[in-house]
DSSP file (Angstrom, degrees, kcal/mol; ACC not computed):
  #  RESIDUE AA STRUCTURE BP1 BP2  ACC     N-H-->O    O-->H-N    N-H-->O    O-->H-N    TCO  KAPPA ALPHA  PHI   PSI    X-CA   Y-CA   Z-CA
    1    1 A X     >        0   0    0      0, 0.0     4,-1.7     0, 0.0     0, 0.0   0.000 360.0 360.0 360.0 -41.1    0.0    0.0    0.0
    2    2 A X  H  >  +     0   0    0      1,-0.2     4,-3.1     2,-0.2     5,-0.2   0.943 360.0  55.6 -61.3 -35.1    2.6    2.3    1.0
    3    3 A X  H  > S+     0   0    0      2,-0.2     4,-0.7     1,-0.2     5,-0.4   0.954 109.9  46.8 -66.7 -40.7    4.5    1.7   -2.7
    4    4 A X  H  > S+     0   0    0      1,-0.2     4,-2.2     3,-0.2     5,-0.5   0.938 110.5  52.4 -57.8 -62.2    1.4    2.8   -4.7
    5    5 A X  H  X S+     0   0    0     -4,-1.7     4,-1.6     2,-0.2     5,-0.2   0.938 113.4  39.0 -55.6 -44.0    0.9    5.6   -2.5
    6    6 A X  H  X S+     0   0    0     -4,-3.1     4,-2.0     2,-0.2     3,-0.3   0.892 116.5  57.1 -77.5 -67.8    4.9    7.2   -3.0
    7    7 A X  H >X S+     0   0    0     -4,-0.7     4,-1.5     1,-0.3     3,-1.1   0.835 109.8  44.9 -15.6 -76.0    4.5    6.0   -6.8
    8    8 A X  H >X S+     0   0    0     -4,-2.2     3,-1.5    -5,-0.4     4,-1.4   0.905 108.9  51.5 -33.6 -64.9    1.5    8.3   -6.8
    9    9 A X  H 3X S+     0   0    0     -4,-1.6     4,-0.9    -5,-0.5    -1,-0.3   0.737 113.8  48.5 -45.4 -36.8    3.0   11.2   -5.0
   10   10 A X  H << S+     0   0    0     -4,-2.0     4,-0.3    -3,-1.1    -1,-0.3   0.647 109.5  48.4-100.7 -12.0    5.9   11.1   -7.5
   11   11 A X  H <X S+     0   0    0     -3,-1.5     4,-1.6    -4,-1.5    -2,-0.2   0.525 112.4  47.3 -97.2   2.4    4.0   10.9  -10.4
   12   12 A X  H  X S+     0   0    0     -4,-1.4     4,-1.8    -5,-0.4    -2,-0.2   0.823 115.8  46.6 -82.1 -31.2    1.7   13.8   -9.4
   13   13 A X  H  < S+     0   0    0     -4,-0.9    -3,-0.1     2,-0.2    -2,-0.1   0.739 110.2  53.3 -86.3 -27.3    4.7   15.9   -8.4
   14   14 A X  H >> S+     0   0    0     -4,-0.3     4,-1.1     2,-0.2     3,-0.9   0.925 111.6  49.0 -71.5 -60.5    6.4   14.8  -11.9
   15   15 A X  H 3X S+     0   0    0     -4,-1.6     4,-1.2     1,-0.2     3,-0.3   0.894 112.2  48.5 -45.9 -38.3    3.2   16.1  -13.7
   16   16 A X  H 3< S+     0   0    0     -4,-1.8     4,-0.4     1,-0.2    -1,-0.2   0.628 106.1  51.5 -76.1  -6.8    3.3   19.2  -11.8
   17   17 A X  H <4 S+     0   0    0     -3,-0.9    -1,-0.2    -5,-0.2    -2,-0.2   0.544 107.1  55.7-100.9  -9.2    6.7   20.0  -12.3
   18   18 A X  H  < S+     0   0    0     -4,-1.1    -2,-0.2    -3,-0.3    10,-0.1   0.605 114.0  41.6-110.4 -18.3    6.2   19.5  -16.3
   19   19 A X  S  < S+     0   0    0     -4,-1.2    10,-0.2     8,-0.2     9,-0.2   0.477 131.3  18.4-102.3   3.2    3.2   22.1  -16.4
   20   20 A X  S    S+     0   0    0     -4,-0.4    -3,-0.2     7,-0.1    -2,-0.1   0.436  94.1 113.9-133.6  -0.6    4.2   25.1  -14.1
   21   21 A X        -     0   0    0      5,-0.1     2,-0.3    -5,-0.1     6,-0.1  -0.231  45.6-175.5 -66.5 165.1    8.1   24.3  -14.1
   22   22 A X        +     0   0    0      4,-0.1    -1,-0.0     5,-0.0    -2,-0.0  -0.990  52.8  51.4-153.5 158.0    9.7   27.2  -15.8
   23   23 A X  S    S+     0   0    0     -2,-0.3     3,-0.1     4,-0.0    -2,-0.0  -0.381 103.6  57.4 116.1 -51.0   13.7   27.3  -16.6
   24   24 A X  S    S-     0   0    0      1,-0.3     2,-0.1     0, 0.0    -2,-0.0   0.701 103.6-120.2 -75.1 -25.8   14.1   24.1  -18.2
   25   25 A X  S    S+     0   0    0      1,-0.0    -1,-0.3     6,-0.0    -3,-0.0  -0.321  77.6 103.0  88.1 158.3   11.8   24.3  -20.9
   26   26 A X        +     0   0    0      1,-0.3    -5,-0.1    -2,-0.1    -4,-0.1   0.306  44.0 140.7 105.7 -23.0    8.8   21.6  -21.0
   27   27 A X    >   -     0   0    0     -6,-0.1     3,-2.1    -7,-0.1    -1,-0.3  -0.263  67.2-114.1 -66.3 143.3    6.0   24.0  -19.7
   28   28 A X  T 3  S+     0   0    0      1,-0.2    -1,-0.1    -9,-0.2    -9,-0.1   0.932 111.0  52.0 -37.6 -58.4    2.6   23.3  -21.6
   29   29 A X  T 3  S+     0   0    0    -10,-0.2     2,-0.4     2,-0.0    -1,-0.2   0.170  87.6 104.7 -89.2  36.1    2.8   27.0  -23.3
   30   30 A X    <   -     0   0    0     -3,-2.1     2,-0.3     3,-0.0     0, 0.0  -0.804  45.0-172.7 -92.0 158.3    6.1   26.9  -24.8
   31   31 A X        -     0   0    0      3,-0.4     3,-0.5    -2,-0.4    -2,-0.0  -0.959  16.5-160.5-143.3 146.1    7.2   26.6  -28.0
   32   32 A X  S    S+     0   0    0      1,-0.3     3,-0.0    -2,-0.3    -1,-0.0   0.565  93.3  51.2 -95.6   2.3   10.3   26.2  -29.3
   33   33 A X  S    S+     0   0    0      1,-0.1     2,-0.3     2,-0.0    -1,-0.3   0.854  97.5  83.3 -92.5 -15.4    9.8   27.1  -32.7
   34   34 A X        -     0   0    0     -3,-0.5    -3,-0.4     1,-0.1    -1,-0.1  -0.871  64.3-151.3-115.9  98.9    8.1   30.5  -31.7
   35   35 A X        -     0   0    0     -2,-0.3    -1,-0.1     1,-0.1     3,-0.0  -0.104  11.0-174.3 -66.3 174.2   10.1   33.6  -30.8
   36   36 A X        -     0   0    0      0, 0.0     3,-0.1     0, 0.0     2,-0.1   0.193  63.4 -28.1-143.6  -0.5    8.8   36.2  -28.4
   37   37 A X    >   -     0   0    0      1,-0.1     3,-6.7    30,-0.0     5,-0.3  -0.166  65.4 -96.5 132.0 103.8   11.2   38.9  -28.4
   38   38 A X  T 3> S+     0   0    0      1,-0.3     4,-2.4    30,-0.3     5,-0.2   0.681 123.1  63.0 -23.2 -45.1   15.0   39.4  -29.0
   39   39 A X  H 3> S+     0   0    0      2,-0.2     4,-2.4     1,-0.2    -1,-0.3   0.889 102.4  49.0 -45.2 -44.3   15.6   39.2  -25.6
   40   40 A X  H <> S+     0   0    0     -3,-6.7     4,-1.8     1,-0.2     5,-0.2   0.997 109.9  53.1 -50.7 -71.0   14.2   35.6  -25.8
   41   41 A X  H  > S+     0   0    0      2,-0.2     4,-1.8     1,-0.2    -2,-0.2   0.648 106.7  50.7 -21.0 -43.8   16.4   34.9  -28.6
   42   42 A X  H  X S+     0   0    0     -4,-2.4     4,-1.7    -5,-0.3    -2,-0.2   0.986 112.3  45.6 -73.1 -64.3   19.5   36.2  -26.5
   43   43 A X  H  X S+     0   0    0     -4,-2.4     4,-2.5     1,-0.3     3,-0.4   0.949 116.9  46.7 -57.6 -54.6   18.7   33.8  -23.2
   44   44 A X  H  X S+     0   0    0     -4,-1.8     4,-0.8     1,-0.3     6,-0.8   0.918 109.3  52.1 -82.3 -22.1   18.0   30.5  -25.7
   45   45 A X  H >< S+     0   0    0     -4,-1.8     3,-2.4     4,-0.2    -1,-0.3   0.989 111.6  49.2 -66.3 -40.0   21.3   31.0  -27.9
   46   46 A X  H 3< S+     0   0    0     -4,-1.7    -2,-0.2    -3,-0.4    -1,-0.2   0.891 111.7  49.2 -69.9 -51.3   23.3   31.1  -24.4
   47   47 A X  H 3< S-     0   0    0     -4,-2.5    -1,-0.3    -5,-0.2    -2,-0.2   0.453 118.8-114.6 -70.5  14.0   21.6   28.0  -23.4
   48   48 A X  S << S+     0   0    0     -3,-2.4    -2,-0.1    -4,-0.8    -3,-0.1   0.167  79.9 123.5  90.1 -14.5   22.4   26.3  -26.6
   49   49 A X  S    S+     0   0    0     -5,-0.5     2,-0.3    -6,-0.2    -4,-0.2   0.795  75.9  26.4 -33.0 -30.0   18.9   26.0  -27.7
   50   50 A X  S    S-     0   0    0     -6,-0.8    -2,-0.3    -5,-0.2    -1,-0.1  -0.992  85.1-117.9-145.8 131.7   19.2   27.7  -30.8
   51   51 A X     >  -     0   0    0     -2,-0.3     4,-0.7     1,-0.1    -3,-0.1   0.008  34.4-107.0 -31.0 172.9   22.6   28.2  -33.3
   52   52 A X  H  > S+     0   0    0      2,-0.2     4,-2.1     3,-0.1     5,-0.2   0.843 125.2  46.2 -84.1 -41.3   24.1   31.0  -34.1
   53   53 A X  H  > S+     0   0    0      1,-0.2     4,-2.7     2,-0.2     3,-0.1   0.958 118.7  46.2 -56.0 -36.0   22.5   30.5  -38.1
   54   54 A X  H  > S+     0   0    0      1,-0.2     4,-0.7     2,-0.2    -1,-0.2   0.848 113.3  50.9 -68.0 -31.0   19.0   29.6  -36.3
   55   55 A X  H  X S+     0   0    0     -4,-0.7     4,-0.7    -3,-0.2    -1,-0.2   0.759 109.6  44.8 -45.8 -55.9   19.6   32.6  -34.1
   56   56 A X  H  X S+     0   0    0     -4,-2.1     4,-2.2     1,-0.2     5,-0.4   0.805 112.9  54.8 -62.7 -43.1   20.4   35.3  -36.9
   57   57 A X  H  < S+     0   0    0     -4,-2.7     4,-0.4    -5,-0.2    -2,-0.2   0.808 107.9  43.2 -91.6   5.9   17.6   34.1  -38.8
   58   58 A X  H  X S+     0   0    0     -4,-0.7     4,-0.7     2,-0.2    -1,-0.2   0.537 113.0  55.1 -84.8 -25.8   14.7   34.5  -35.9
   59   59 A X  H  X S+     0   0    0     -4,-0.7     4,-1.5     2,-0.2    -2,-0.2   0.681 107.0  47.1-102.6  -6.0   16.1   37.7  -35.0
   60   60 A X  H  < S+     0   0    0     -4,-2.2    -2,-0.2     2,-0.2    -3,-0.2   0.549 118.0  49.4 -74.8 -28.9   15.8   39.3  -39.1
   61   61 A X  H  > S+     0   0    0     -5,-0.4     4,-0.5    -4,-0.4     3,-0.2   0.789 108.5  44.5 -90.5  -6.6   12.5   37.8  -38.8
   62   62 A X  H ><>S+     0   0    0     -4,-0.7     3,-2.2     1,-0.2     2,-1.3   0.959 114.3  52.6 -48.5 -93.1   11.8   39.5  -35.5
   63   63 A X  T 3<5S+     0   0    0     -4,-1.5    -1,-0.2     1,-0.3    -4,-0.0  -0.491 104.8  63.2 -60.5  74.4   13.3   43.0  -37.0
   64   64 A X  T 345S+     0   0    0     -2,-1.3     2,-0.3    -3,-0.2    -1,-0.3   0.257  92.3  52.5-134.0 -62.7   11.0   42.4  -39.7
   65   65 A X  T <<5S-     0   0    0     -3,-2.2     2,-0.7    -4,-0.5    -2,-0.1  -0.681 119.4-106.2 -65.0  44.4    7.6   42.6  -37.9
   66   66 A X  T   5 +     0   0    0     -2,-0.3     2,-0.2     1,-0.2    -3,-0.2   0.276  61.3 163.8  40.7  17.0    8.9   46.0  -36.5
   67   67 A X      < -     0   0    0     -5,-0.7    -1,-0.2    -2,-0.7   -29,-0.1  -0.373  47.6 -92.1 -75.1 147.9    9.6   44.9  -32.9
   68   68 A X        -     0   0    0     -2,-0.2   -30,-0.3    -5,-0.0     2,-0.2   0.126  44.1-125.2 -39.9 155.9   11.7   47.1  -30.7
   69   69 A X        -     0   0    0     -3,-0.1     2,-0.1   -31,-0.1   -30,-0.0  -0.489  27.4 -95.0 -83.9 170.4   15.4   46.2  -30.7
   70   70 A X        -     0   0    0     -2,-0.2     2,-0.5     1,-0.0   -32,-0.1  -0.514  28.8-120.2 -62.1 152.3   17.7   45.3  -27.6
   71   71 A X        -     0   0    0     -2,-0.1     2,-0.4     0, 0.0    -1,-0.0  -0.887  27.3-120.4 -49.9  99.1   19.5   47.5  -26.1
   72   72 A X              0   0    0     -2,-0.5     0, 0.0     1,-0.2     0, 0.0  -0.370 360.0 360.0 -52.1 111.8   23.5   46.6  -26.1
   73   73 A X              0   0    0     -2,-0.4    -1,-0.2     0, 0.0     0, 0.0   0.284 360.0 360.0 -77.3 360.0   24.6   46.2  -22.5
């Protein structure tokens, strides 16, 4: 009885941690194929999410649709 019951617990806790986790990637409303804002762009090339070509070309298509630029730090 006890093994169902920690089995349960870990796979409610697994589920919950795969729709509200945020950092990892894996949350219901991402998508990876769908920019949001250079700034977005900046954080996933640094975690290796994206090349540098896939990178360049999300962020001409970005500055395309007339959204603000970044500001160079």
């Amino acid at each position: 009885m006890g093994l169902f019951w920690a089995t349960f617990l870990g796979l409610a806790l697994w589920a919950v941690s795969r729709l509200f986790g945020s950092g990892r990637g894996g949350g219901v409303a991402e998508d990876r194929h769908e920019a949001g804002d250079p700034d977005d762009l900046d954080l996933r090339l640094a975690r290796g999410e994206l090349d540098v070509t896939e990178y360049r070309t999300l962020h001409e298509e970005l500055a395309s649709t007339g959204l603000p630029k970044t500001v160079e730090r």
